[in-house]
TORVO-462876 format. One record per residue (C-alpha): residue in one letter; x, y, z. Coordinates in steps of 0.2 Angstrom, whole numbers, plus 5000, padded with zeros to 4 digits. Each point is the difference from the previous one (the first is absolute). Layout:
N
aXYZ...
//
This chain:
455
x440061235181x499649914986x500149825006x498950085016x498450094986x500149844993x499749895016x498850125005x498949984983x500149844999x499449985019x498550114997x499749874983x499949875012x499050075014x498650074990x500049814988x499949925019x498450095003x499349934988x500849845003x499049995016x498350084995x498749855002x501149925013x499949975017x501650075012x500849875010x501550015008x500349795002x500549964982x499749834990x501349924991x498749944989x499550174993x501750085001x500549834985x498650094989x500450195002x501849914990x499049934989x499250154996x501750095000x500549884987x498950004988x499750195001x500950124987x499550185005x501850075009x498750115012x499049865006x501349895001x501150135011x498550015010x499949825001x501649955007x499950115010x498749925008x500849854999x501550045011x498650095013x499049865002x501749875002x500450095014x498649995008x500149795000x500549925016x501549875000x498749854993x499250114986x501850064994x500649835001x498449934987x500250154991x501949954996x499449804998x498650074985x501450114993x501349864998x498449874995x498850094989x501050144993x501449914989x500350004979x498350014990x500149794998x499149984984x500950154993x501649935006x499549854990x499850064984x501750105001x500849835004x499149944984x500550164988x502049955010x500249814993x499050034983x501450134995x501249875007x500749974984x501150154998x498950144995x500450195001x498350015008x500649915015x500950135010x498450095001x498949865004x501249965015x499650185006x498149945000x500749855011x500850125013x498750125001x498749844999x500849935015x499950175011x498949985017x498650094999x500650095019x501550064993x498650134987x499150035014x501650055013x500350124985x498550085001x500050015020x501650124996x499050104991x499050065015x500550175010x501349925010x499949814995x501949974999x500050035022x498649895002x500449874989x501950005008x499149985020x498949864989x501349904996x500750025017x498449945007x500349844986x502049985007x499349955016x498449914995x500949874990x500849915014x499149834999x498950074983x501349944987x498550054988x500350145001x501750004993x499550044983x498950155003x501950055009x500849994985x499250104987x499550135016x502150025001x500149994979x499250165002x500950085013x501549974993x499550064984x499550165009x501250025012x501649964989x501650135004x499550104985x498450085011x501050015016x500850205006x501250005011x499850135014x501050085015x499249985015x500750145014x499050115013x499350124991x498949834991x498150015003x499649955018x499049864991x501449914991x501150025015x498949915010x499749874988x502149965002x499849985019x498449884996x501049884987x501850005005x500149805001x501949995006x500550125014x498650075007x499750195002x499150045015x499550165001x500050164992x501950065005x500549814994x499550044983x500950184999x501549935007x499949854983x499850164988x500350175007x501950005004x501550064988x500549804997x498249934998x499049964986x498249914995x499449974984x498449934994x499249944983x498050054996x499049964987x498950134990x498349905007x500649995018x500850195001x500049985019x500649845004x501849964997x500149844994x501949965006x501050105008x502050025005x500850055015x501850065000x501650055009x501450094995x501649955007x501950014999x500349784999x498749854999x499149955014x500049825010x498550045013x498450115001x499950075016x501150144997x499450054985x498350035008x500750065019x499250155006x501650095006x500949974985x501150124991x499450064983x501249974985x500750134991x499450004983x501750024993x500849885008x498549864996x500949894988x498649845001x497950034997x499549845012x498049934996x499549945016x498449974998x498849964985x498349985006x498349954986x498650095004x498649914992x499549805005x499049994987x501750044988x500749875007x500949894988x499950124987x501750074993x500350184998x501549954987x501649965006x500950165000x499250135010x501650005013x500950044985x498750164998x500450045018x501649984999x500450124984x498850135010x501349995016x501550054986x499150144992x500050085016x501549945008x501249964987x501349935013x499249865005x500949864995x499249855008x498249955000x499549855011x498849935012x499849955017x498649874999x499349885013x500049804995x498249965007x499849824994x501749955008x499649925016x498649914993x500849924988x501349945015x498949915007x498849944988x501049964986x500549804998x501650034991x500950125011x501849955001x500450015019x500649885012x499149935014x501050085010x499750174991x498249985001x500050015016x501250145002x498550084987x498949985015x500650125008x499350144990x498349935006x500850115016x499650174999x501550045012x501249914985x500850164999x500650055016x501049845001x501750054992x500849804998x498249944993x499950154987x501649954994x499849824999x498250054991x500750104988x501449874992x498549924998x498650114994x501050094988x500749874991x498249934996x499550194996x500950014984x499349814999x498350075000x500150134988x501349894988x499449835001x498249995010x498549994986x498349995004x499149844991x499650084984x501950075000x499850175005x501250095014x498950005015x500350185006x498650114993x501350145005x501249944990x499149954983x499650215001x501750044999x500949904990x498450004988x500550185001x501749984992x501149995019x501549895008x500049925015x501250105009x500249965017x499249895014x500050085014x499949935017x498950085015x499550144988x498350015007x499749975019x498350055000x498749885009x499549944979x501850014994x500349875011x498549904998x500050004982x501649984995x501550005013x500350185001x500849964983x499950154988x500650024982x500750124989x499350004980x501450124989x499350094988x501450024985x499250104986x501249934988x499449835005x498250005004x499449944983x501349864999x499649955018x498350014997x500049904984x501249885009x498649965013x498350004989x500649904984x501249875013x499450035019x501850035003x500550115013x501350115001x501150015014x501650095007x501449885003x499850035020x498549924999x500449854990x501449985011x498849985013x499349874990x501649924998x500250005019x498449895001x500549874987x501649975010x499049995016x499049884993x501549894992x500849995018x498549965007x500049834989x501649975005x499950015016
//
């Protein structure tokens, strides 16, 4: 109630300061980039907190009214006009190299430098927040940006203090964690079928079948500025062993697990909800939360994994140089062009000597330039404090399982004596931890390889 009177005062702050905002001024619903650059201005050099809410308010209402082109020069003015105070930057560097020599004094002057050397946008993003509702619209602003910089790499600087800011703001220490089941506003529940990004609910009695029954469960984290948009959510299934496939965990005639016999919490699908948080880390334990959750109310769960797709897989097959295959195993991998692959039992098995060897290839060996594991997917999990348990072949039949990556699905374990060490293991190193059946699998491939030159 609190958080809802204070919303409510400082909307009716900002109504009655835009009214005065637009006394003397024409209404015009096509706005001008131009003019949108000087209400910053004014928003930056302002100091009254009433005009200023008022302000940015005005601010956001105006962006959205740009087209595509007047977003885009918006953006261009922000990264190009609105960087650090240069003359004051200046004399900070000066005040920096004359206490050079050692001086107490120093230490402070090198907090002038870094507040010196501030873009000006990143003050002025602040006080955008401080509008009724800012931090919504200046998350859908930055989604806006995401996909405006492809081709405007000026635009990457602007990206990087807007995501300083967000990250700042949406660290795990302002995340909640909340059950989702059917008795959730209509609202939020409607928001799960809209944003599910790995299986695809597709109605109504979809979704109740993901979170109603005695063996499922959904979480989802909000943020105390965006109360009804879950930020991330986490399917689950309760079951007796682990899982290799997806299709019977989401079959419509399935047989509900009793609760006391579920031994195993599965996370089969992790969906983000906000484009404009993309790339922005909520810390790298929020599994762990869900996890420590799952044990407070059913202590006799024991195991804790994933069943997670490997979206970048087949495009790394065949785009990447450095694929260790045979010519004669690149064109077996042809096959899985096919989409009737799978209904041809000798080519499925031929496929998979192959394709599962260069799985644990993929995830063990495979970098992207700059030396990253390719798979998004994985970088979550094993950011998260996981071990590559199990590769597992023809886990997902679905028209983009198969597109994507093989059908190949993966289970992440989740050992809560191990998470931080696992975790640690992977940010300070990139190693990854794996299970001996998929290094064997690795193995495999080397001697594959080593009889191949031989041959």
């Amino acid at each position: 109630m609190a958080n809802a009177f204070f919303s409510d005062l400082l909307s009716t702050i900002s109504e009655r300061g835009r009214t005065l905002l637009r006394r003397g001024s024409a209404a015009d619903d096509k706005q001008d980039p131009a003019e949108l650059v000087e209400l910053c201005e004014a928003l930056l050099s302002g100091r009254g907190e009433a005009s200023g809410t008022a302000m940015a308010r005005e601010v956001l209402d105006r962006y959205h009214q740009l087209d595509a082109a007047g977003r885009l020069l918006f953006f261009q003015t922000l990264a190009r006009d609105f960087g650090p105070d240069r003359a004051r930057l200046a004399q900070a560097i000066e005040g920096w190299r004359a206490e050079a020599n050692g001086d107490d004094s120093s230490d402070l002057d090198s907090s002038d430098l870094h507040f010196a050397s501030e873009p000006r946008r990143q003050e002025l993003i602040r006080r955008l927040n401080r509008a009724p509702d800012g931090t919504s619209d200046l998350v859908s602003m930055r989604s806006d940006l995401l996909s405006l910089m492809k081709g405007n790499k000026d635009l990457a600087a602007l990206d990087r203090d807007v995501s300083h800011l967000l990250s700042s703001w949406f660290n795990r220490g302002f995340l909640v964690l909340r059950r989702i089941d059917w008795s959730s506003p209509a609202n939020i529940l409607e928001k799960i079928i809209r944003y599910e990004a790995v299986h695809e609910i597709r109605d109504w009695d979809d979704l109740r079948r993901r979170i109603d029954p005695v063996d499922r469960r959904c979480y989802a984290f909000f943020h105390p500025a965006l109360a009804d948009e879950p930020l991330i959510f986490v399917e689950v299934a309760l079951t007796e062993t682990i899982p290799g496939a997806i299709a019977p965990l989401l079959a419509e005639e399935r047989e509900p697990v009793a609760v006391e016999r579920a031994r195993t919490a599965v996370f089969y699908s992790i969906s983000n909800t906000q484009r404009g948080l993309g790339g922005i880390t909520f810390g790298n334990f929020l599994i762990k939360q869900v996890v420590e959750e799952l044990r407070r109310e059913l202590p006799k769960l024991d195991t804790f994994v994933t069943l997670s797709p490997v979206p970048g897989f087949m495009q790394w097959l065949k785009e990447a140089e450095a694929v260790p295959v045979s010519d004669e195993d690149r064109t077996l991998l042809e096959s899985l062009e096919k989409t009737d692959w799978i209904d041809n039992a000798e080519l499925t098995t031929q496929l998979r000597a192959v394709v599962e060897p260069l799985a644990a290839y993929y995830f063990l060996k495979a970098r992207t330039p700059k030396g990253r594991m390719i798979d998004s997917v994985a970088r979550f999990h094993l950011g998260n404090g996981a071990r590559l348990e199990r590769i597992n072949w023809l886990g997902d039949l679905s028209p983009k399982g198969l597109r994507e990556s093989a059908g190949i699905m993966v289970n992440y374990l989740y050992r809560l004596d191990d998470i931080e060490k696992n975790h640690e293991a992977y940010a300070n190193n990139g190693e990854v931890i794996a299970s001996s059946a998929v290094k064997k699998l690795l193995k495999g491939e080397g001697r594959r390889l080593r009889d191949m030159r031989l041959s």
